[in-house]
N, C-alpha and C positions, 0 to 999 in steps of 0.2 A: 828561037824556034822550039825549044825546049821546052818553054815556061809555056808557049800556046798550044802545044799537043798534049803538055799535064791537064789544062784546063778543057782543052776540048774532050778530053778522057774522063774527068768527072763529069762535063754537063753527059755525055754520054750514059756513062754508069746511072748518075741520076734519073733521067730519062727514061734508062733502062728497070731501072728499078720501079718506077712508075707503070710502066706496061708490062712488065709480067708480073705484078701483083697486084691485078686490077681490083682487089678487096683495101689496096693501103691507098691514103689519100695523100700527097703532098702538101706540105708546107711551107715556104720560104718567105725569110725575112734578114733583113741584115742591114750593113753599115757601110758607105764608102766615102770615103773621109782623104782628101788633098788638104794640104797646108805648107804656109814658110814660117819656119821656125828663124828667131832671131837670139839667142844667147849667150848672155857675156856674164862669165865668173861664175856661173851659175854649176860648175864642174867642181871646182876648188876656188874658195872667197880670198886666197890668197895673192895678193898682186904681184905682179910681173915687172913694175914699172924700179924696182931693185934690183933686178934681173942681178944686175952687172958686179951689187956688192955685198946681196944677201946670200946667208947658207941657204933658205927656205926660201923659194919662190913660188908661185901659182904656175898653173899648167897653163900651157898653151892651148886655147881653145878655137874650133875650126867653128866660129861664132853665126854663122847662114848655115841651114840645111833645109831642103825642099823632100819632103815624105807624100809617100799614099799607101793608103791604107783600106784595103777590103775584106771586109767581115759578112759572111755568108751562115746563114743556119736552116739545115733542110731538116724537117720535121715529118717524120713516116708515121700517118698513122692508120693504125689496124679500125681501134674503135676509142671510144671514150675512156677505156681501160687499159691501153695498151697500146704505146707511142714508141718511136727511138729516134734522137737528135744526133747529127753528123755537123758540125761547126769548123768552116775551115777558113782562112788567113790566112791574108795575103800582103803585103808590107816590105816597101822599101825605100831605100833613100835616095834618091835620082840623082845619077852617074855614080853613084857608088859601085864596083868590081863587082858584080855578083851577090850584094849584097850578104859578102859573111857575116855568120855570127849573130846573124838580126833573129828572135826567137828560135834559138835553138839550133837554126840549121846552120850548117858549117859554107854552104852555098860550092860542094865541091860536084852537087848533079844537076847545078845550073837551076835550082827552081827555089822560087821564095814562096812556093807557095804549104802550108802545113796543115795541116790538122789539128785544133785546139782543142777539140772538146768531142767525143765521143759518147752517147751512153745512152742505155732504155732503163725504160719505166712500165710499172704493168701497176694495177692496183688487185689484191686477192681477189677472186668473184664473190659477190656478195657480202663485200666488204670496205671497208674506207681505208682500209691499211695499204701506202703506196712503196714501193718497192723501188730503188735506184740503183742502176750500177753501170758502170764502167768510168770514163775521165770525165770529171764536173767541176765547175767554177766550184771552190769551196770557200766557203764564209764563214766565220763563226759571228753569235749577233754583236750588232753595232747598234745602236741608238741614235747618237750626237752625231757621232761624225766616222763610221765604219769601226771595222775590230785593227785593233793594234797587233793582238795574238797571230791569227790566221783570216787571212784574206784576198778577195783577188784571186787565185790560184786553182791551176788546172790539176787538179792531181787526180790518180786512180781511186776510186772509194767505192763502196755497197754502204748503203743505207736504206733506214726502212723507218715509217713516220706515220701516226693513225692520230684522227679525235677521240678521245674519250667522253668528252661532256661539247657542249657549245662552248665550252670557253675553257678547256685544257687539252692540251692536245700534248704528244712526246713523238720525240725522236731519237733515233741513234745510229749513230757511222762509224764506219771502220774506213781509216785515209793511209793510205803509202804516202809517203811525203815522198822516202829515198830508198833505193834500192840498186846499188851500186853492179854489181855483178852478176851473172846469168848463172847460180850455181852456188858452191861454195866448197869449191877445188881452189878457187884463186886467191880469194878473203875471206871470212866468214865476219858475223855481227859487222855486216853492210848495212840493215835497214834503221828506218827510220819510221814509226808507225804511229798516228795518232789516231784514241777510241772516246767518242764524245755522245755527252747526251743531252736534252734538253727537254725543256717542257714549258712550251710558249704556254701564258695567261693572258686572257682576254676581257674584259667584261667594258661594260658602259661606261666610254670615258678613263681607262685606265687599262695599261697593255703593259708585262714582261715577260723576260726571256729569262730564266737562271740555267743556268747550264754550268757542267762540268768536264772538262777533259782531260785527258790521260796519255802521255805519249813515251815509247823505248828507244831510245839512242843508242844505236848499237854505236862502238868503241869506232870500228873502220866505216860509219855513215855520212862523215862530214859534220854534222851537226847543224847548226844556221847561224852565222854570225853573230846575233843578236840573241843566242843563249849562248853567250861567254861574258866570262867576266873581264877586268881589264888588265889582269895578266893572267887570264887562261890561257891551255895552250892545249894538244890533244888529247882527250881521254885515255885512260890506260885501263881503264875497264867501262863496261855498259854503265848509262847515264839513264836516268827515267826523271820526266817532268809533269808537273800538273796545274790545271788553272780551273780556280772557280769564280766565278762572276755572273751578272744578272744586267738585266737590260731596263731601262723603265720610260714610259711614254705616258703622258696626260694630256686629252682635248679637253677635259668635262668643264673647263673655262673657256670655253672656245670663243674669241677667236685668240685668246692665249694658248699656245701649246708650247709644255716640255718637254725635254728628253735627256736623258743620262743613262753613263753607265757608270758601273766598277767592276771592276778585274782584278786581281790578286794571282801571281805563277810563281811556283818553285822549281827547281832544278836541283836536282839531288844526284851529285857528282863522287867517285871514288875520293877522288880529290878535294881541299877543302878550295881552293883555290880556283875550283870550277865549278862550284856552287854560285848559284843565282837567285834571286828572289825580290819580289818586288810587284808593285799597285800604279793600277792609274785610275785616276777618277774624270769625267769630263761631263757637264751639262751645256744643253742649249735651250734656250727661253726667246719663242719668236711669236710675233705679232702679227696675226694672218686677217688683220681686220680694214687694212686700208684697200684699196685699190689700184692704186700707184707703187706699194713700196711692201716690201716686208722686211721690218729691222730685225736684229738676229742679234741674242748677246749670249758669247761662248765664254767659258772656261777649262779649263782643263789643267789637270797638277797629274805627274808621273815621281815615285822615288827615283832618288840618287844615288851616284856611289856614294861610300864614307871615305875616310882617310887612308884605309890601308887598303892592300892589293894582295895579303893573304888569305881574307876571306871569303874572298869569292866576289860575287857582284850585288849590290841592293837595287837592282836595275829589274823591269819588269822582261821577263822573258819572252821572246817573239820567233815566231816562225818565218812569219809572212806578214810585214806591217802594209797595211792596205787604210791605214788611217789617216785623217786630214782636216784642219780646219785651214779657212782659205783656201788658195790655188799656188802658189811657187813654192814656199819652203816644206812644208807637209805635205807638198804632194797636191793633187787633188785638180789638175785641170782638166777641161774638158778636151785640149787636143795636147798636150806635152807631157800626158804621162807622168811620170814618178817626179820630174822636175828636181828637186833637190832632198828628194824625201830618204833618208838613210836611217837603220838600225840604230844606229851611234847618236843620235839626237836625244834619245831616252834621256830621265835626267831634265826636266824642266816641267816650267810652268806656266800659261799664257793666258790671256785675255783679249778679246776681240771683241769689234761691231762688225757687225754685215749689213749692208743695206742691202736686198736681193731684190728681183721681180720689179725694180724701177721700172717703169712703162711711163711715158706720155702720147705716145703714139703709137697707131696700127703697128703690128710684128716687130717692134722695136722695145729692147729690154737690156738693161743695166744692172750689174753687181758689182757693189763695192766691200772690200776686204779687208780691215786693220787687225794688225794682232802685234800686239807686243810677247815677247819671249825670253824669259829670266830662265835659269840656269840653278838645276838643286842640286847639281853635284859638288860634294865639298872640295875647294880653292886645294886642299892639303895634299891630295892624292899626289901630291908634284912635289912636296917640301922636301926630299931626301935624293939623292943622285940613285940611289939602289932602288926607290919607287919608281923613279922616272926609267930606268933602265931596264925595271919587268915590264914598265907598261911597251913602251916602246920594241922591246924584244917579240911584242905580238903584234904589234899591229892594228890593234884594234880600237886605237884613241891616237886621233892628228892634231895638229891645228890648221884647225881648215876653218871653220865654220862651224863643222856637225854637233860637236859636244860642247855641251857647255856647264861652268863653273858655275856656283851663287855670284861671281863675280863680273859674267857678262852675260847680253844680252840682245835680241833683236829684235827689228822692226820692219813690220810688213805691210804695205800696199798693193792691193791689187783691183784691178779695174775693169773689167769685161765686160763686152758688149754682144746680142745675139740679136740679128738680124731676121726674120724667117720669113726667105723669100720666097717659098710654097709651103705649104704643111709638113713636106716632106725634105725639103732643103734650106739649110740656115745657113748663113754668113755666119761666122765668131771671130769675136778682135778679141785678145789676152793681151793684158799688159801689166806685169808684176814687178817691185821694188822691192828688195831686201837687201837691209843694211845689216850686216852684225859689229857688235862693239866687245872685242875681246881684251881680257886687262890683260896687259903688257906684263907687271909684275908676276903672273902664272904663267904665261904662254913664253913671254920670253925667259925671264927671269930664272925661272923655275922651271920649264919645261924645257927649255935650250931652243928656243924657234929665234934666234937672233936677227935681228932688225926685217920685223914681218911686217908689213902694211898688209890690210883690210879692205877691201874695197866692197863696195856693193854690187849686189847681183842685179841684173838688168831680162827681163824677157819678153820679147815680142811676137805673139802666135798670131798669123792670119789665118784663117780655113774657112776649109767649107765642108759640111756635111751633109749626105744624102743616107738616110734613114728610112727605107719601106718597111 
């Protein structure tokens, strides 16, 4: 009864807000999304079937889960100049308790329902310069296949963005990532704050992004997984990192089109052993000229660690990885979310085909997904019991699957289908294969993971989605 009086409380307010402020027009659009989720190993690729006589076994995984999912966004606007967006979410897993713990809420006042995204916009009068603030989806640019840096992610920010030319335009933002405490009676150097600029280029047949950002780590912020090295451990003073990188896009061969990025971040630690640094390159080259098919051939190279664990990390630093080529292990489905996408993957190099936009028939369409996945972290980081003992003393490298050596490797299939039973509601089948092949000699040998089988990850999405 809870969750149907929150809701009858917002269409109210909504409503509300609609009739006395007969000068703002409403807006709505959004997403409501059911599906059955099927996955096995896709948690930890470690198997179970040793249970009885390994140290190291896989998790136990609750392999069925049935979800729904409502995504709402009301759009208030005054005039052409001046709008505010209310974005709220709703999500849960059927017959789960109250749904704790599912974005953010603890589920202890009975309601899954949230607030994702908050914020107005106004552009100056008489000007092109637009104005943003409050909680926004933030992205930094992606190209190929989204940003590895920061992505995805609801955070507080103010930004402000104008043209200058028909074909240069800048921006810049100010983003809370963290902000732990209401004060600073309790902790102080809580936040976490990233300050970013860019300056999209446009011209005929040729588009990028170069941007620069800037971020302070305070000592008590938390920091993000994926800016540590593999035996960091807390800072004992303020942390600052930075990333520059650039986006690039080509039609002017149309119907060949490419895209790439590169990105380069450092992390500049008290410590030298919490320093970070490190690149990723990715392009993709797709053929938009048949009818039936669009093939897609990806790459992508990230650095790795080296051999020791006092220098910190040669690994690309991340906030917010929102990046993905295919659907299971990067990430990237259309109804299962982050799937097997983790920080700790950094550290390789892949190669893919996609066959995307398959059609033979009315509303009926097919994507297909291979990617192989080699490993650039060096095999050595394991060769000494006092390496293996910092790494392990944090945490932040298992053998699971996620990290990988020049030594191993994986492989991915995935197969998706999209039905669209009105313009506005699609059937989707997901079905993804990942195999990893980890060398025994590092993982066990040298790492101490004693008699670990491997198994492949298995996932099977049904859904359905209704999109106005």
């Amino acid at each position: 009864m809870k969750k149907i009086a929150i809701l009858a409380a917002l269409a109210v307010l909504v409503m509300g807000f609609a009739a006395t402020a007969s000068a703002v027009d409403l807006d709505a659009k959004g997403q409501f999304q059911f599906q059955m989720n099927f996955m096995d190993n896709t948690a930890n690729m470690l198997s179970n079937k040793k249970a009885s006589t390994s140290a190291t076994t896989g998790d136990s995984e609750d392999d069925l889960n049935f979800w729904f999912r409502a995504r709402t966004e009301f759009r208030f606007i005054a005039n052409e100049n001046l709008w505010a967006v209310l974005y709220t979410q709703y999500k849960t897993r059927l017959g789960s308790a109250n749904n704790a713990n599912v974005d953010g809420n603890s589920g202890a006042t009975g309601s899954q329902l949230t607030v994702k995204r908050a914020y107005m916009q106004y552009r100056f009068p008489g000007t092109e310069v637009l104005t943003s603030a409050g909680i926004m989806s933030i992205n930094l640019p992606g190209a190929a296949a989204g940003s590895m840096v920061l992505g995805d992610s609801d955070l507080g920010t103010f930004q402000v963005s104008t043209p200058i030319t028909d074909q240069i335009s800048l921006a810049g933002a100010f983003v809370r990532v963290a902000d732990l405490n209401n004060g600073e009676t309790i902790e102080s150097n809580d936040e976490m704050d990233v300050f970013y600029a860019a300056a999209p280029i446009t011209i005929d047949g040729l588009s990028a992004t170069p941007y620069f950002a800037y971020s302070t780590i305070g000592k008590n912020s938390g920091g993000a997984s994926g800016l540590q090295g593999p035996a960091g451990d807390a800072y004992n003073k303020n942390a600052n990192a930075w990333w520059l990188g650039t986006t690039f896009s080509m039609d002017m061969f149309d119907p060949i089109v490419f895209d790439a990025d590169i990105v380069y971040g450092d992390v500049d630690a008290n410590q030298k052993h919490n320093d970070r640094s490190g690149l990723l390159f990715d392009a993709a080259l797709t053929y938009t000229g048949l009818d039936f098919v669009q093939p897609k051939l990806v790459f992508a190279y990230t650095t790795g660690e080296d051999d020791k664990t006092d220098n910190g990390s040669e690994r690309l630093p991340v906030i917010a990885n929102d990046w993905a080529f295919g659907t299971t292990y990067f990430g990237g489905s259309a109804l299962t979310s982050a799937d097997m996408n983790n920080d700790e993957q950094l550290g390789f190099w892949t190669i893919g085909l996609s066959l995307e936009k398959i059609s033979f028939f009315d509303k009926l369409s097919h994507d297909i997904h291979v990617l192989y996945v080699q490993g650039t972290n060096d095999k050595d980081l394991f060769s000494t019991a006092g390496k293996v003992a910092a790494v392990k003393a944090t945490g932040n490298i298992a053998a699971n699957g996620d990290y990988l050596t020049t030594k191993d490797h994986v492989f991915e299939v995935d197969f998706n289908t999209n039905y669209q039973i009105y313009d506005e509601l699609a059937a989707i089948v997901e079905f993804g294969y990942v195999d990893v092949d980890l060398d025994k000699g590092v993982w066990e040998d040298n790492f101490g993971a004693a008699d670990v089988d491997f198994d492949p990850a298995l996932k099977l999405a049904v859904g359905l989605v209704y999109a106005f």
